[in-house]
Structure formats: C-alpha cells, structure tokens
N, C-alpha and C positions, 0 to 999 in steps of 0.2 A: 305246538308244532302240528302242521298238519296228519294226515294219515300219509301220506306220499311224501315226508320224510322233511317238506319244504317247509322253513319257517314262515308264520302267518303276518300278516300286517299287524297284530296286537302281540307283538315282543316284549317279553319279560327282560328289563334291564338290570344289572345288577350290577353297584358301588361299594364299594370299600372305605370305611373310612377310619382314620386313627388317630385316637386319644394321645397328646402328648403333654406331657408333665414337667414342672422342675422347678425347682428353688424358686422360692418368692427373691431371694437374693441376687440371683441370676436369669432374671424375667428380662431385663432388658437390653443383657448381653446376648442372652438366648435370642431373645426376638430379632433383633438387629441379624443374625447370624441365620435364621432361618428366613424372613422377608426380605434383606437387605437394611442397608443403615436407612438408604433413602427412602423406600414407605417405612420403616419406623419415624425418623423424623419428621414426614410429613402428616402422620398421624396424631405425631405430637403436637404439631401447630394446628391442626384443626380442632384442639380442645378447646375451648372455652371457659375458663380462660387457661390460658397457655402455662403447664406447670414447669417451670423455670429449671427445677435442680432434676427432673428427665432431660429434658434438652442438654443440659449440659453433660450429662454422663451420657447420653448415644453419641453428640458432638465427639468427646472424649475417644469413643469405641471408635466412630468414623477415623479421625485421625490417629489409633492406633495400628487399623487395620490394612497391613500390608499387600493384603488377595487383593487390589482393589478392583479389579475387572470382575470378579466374581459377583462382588456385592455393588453393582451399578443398580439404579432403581431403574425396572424399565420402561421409564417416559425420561429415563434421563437423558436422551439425545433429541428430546422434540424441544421444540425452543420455547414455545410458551410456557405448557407446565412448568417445563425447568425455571423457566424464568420468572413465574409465580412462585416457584419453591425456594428461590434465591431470596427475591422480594419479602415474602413472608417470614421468613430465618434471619436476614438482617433488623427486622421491624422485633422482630422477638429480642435478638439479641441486644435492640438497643432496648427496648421496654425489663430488660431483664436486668439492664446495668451492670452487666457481667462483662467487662473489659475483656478478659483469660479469650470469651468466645470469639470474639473480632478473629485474632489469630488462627481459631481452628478453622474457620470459614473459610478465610481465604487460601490456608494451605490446603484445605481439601475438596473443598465446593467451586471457589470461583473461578480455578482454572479448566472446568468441566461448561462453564458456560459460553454459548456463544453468543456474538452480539454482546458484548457486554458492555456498551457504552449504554444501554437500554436500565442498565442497573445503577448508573451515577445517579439519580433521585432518591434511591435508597440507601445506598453508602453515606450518602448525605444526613441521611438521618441518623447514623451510626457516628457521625461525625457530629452536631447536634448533642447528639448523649456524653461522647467521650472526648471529644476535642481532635484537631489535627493531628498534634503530636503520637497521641493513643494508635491513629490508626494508620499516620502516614509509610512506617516502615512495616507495616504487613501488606499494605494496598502496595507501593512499590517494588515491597520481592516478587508480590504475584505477576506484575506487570512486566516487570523482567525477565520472566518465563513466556510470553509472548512475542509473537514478530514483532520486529521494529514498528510497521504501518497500524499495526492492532492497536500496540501498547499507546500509538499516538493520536489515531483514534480517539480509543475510553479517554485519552488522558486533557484533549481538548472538548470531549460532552462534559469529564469533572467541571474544566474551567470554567464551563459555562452555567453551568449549573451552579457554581459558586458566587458568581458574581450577585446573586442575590442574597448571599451572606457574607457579611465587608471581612467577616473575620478569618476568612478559609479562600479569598477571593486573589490573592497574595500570593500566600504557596500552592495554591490549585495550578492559577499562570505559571508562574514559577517553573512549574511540577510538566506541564505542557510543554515549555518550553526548552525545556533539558529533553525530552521526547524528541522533539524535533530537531533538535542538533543530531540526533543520535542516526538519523535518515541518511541514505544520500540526497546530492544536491536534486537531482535528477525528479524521485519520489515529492519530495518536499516543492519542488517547485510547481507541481501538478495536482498536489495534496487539495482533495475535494474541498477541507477543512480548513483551508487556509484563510481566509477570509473572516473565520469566526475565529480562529485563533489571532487574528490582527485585531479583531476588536476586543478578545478576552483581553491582550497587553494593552490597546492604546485606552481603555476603559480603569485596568488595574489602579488600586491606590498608591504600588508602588513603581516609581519611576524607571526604578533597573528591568523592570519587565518589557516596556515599548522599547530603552533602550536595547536588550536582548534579542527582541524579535527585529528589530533594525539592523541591530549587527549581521544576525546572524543571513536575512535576504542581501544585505549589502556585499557579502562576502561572495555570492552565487555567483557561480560565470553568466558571464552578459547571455550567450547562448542560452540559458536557460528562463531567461525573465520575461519572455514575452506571453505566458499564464500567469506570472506573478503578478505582471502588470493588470490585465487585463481582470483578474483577482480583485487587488489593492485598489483600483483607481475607481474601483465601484463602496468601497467603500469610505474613500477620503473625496471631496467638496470644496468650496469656496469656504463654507462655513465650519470648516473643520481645525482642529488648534492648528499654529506654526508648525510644531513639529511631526505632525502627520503629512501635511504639503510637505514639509520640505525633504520627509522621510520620501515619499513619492518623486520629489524633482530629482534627489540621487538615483532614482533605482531607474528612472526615465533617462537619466544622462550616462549611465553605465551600459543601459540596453541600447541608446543610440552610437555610444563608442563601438562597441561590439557589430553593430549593424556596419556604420562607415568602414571597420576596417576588415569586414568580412568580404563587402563589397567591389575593394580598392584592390584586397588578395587575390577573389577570382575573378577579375573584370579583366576584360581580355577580347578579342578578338577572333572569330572562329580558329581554330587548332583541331585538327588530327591528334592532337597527346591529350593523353587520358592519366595524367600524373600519380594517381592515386589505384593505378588498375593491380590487383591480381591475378596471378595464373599460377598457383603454387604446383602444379602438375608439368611445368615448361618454365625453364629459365626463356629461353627464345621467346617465345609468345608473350610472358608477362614483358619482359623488355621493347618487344613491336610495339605493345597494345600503349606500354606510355611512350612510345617515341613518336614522331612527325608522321610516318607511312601511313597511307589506309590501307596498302594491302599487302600480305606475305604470307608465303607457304613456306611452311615445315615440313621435311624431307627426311630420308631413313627410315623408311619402315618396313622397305623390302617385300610389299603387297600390300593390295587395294583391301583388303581384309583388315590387316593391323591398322589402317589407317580411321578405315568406318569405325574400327574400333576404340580408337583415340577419340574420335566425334562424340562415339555414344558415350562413353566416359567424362568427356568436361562439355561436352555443349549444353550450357546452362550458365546462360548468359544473366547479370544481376539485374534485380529488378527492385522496387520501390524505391521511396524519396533519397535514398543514401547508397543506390548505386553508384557503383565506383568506374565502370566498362559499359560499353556495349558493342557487340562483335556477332557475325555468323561465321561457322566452320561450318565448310565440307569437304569430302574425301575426293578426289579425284586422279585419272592418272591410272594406270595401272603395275605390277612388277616393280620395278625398282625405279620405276619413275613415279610411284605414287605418295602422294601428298597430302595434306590436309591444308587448304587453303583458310586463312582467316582474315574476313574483311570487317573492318571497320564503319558502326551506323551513327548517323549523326544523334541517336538518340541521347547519349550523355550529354552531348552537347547543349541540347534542348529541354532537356531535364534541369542543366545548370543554369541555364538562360532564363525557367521559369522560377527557380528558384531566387536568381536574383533578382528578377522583376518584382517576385514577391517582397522581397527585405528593401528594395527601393520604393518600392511602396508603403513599407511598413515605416520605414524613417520619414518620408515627406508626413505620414501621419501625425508620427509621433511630434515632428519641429511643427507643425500646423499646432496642434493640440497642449504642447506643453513649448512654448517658443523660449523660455527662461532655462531650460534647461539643455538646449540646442545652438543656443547662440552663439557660442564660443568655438561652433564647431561651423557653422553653417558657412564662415567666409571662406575656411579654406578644404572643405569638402564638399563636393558636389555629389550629385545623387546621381550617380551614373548604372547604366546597362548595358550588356554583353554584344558587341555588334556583330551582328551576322557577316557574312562573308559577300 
C-alpha cells in the first residue's frame, strides 16, 4: 500500500482454500453431491477405459436423487455437450452390458435432452447390445413424457435409422406409426416428416405397416390433404409397387371430392350475406352482416359519445384467409339521433372468389395430373367460379 493510504498496482491476493475428506465408501456419493451427478458421470466416461461398476453406482445415485434442479451439470442445457454426454453414456452402457442402466438413462438423462431425434444412432447401438424388447418399454415411457409432435419426431428418425437393421426395422415403423395416430389431423398433415415416414412403412418388411400408414392418411379430411399430397406424390412414380399408386389414387380422389363439393357449396353469384359473419357484441349487426343489406345503422345510444364508443370497441374488422365479414362502422348523428352506421365491403366477397379460383384450379390440376382417379367425377362436376355481379 501506498504511503497515501491507496492500494498499488502490485496487490497482494489472498485465497482460501479447503481440504475436504471422507470415506473411501462414500467417495462417489459424496462427489456426485458436491460436483453434481452430471460432471461425476462425465468424468467417468472420460476414463479410459470406462470403469463399468462407478457408472453404474453414480447412475444408481442420479436416479435416486430427488433435488434434481440442484444437481443439473452446468452445460446441461447447451445442446452439444449434452448431447455428447447422452451419446457417450449410451455407448458405455451398451459396452458395459448392463441392461438394469438402459432404464436409469432414460428416466433420468433423456428427458433433459433436447433434439433428441439427434440421439437415435445411439439408442441404436444400445439396442444392438440388448435387443428391442430390452429397451422398447423404457424408450416409450420416456417418449410419453413428451409432446405429441416431439415424441413423433424422435420416433420417425428411430424408423429410419432402423431400416438399416431388418431386425428393429418392424417395430421401429410400428413404433412411428402409433406416434402419428396420436397427432391431430391437422399436425400430421403438415408433419415436415411425413414423407420419410411413408417410406419408413412403404420400405418395412412388414405389410401392416404401409397398410397403417394408408389407413391412417385415408381417414384425413379431404380439407386437409393438399400437403399430403403434394408430400406423397413426390415420393410414389410409375415405377413404384401397385399399392403405393393406388395408395396415392385414393388419397388424390378423396381430395378432389372434397374440392368439388366445397366448390358446388360456395359457388354462388355475388350476395351482400356474409353467412358465416360474427358480431358477438350485437345481435343486430351480426344478423345485418349475414343478411342481404349493405347497409344499416344501429340506434340507442342517446349521444354521439356512446356511439364513437361502440366504434372504438368492435371496429375490428376480420382479416386473413378465414375471414368470416368484412364491414366499416361509423358514428354519426348526434343526441338521440346518433348512430353507428355499418356498411358492408365487397372484400369477403373477393377473398371468397379468390379462394375458389384457387381450389378450381387446384382440381383441374389434380384431373389433368391423376385422370384415373377423377373420372368418375369429371362427367358430372364441372369446375366452376364465383360470378361477379
């Protein structure tokens, strides 16, 4: 320290540090409890070679241990590490031949993983050591603990990953495919992974698999299949078996019913009704907005205040592909003659108009492109559009 009382740039640091001791018995309870289970285990698997009966007793501690936010290792939320330490714990456990661990793993490791379709090459190999049976009902409890789209996910990278071994190739599909029933229609028809799950079944050794995944698209509302198709039909050919075409000629005749008779419902001639409009703030108004008028004022408000104030309150007119209305209010009028005027824009109308131009276009495609599967319909549906006024 200076003379002037200031400390000097060449500071004396001073550390503490503490000896801690204990039972050779209790070395790897203790450790686990002071570092955490997860850098004990990963410590373990960085030995060379890998001592089998420590893994298995930290495993043991991991899965007893109910703090479990306490004892997170902290890289356990970065997704590589982790998923280096997933990878490295499976590959041990399957190298250790110890079945019992399969189980501790995934009740207490693989649900802290994310991404974990990243990890079906290594399950694999744990599956390799101990067979399907061994690991399929801990691998499907953990997966049951996951959102529907996650579980379906991992459970289509399994399939795929399996088909490289005829013997797990079976119930892997299988295993997919109960996944995907599990979806809504909605998800599953848009499922990024759809496509590899139609080749994990239409590839499988066993037959109930293509039929499953057939069934279970055939079942879709027509409304839903125009990404199934556009899916599927990149994957099925001229040179593809019978029952892939013909899987595709159904699911092309199902979406072109759907088309015709969405077309046939709202094809129509310009109309002022808006059938499907709400205004749950006004019986009046929701009943103008579907009837024939374009235009009507609602009345009772006893000043031009309540009225603006009714404006600012619902004017908020629907917007995107599944508007239902389209309308402008305003106040006018003053004292007890004031109003809220709502006039009706042809914008629904025009919204409808292009969406049917759309789906008429979509069916002349689909009879151009699959004619086998539209013929039955083409004599007595025409491809009609909405005529303007």
């Amino acid at each position: 320290m200076s003379r002037d009382g200031l400390v000097d740039e060449q500071t004396i640091e001073y550390t503490a540090h503490a000896i801690v001791g204990w039972p050779l018995a209790r070395d790897l309870e203790n450790t686990s409890t002071l570092i955490g289970e997860g850098a004990a285990i990963k410590g373990i698997l960085a030995e060379n070679p890998v001592k089998f009966l420590k893994l298995r007793t930290l495993m043991e501690i991991a899965v007893g241990n109910e703090n479990d936010k306490e004892h997170r290792c902290s890289w356990d939320n970065s997704v590589s590490p982790y998923m280096n330490f997933c990878q490295d714990m499976c590959s041990a456990i399957a190298a250790a031949g110890d079945v019992s661990l399969v189980g501790k793993f995934f009740t207490k490791f693989f649900g802290r993983l994310k991404n974990k379709q990243q990890l079906a090459p290594t399950i694999l190999i744990m599956m390799n050591q101990f067979g399907w049976d061994a690991i399929a009902a801990h691998l499907t409890g953990a997966m049951n603990q996951q959102n529907q789209h996650d579980a379906l996910v991992f459970a289509v990278k399994l399939a795929d990953d399996c088909r490289a071994e005829a013997k797990f190739e079976s119930p892997a599909t299988m295993l997919a495919i109960e996944k995907a029933r599990g979806v809504p229609g909605e998800v599953l028809s848009s499922f990024d992974h759809l496509g590899l799950l139609w080749k994990c079944a239409s590839t499988c050794p066993s037959p109930a698999a293509f039929t499953a995944i057939e069934t279970l698209l055939k079942n879709l509302d027509g409304g839903l299949l125009a990404p199934v198709l556009t899916c599927i039909s990149s994957c099925v050919d001229q040179a593809s078996p019978t029952n892939q075409r013909s899987a595709l000629t159904a699911l092309v005749s199902s979406r072109c019913q759907w088309l015709a008779g969405e077309i046939s419902r709202q094809h129509k001639v310009f109309s002022w009704e808006m059938p499907d409009a709400h205004f749950p703030a006004n019986a009046e108004v929701e009943n103008f907005l579907r009837g024939e008028h374009s235009t009507f004022a609602l009345r009772g408000f006893g000043g031009i205040t309540a009225a603006r104030k009714f404006v600012s309150d619902n004017n908020r007119t629907p917007n995107g592909p599944n508007r239902t209305a389209s309308y402008t209010m305003s106040a006018q009028g003053s004292g007890k003659n004031a109003a809220v005027v709502v006039t009706k824009t042809r914008e629904y109308f025009e919204s409808l108009k292009k969406k049917l131009d759309a789906m008429s276009d979509e069916l002349a495609r689909l009879s151009k492109d699959y004619p086998l599967s539209t013929s039955s319909m083409n004599s007595t549906i025409g491809i009609k559009r909405p005529r303007d006024e």
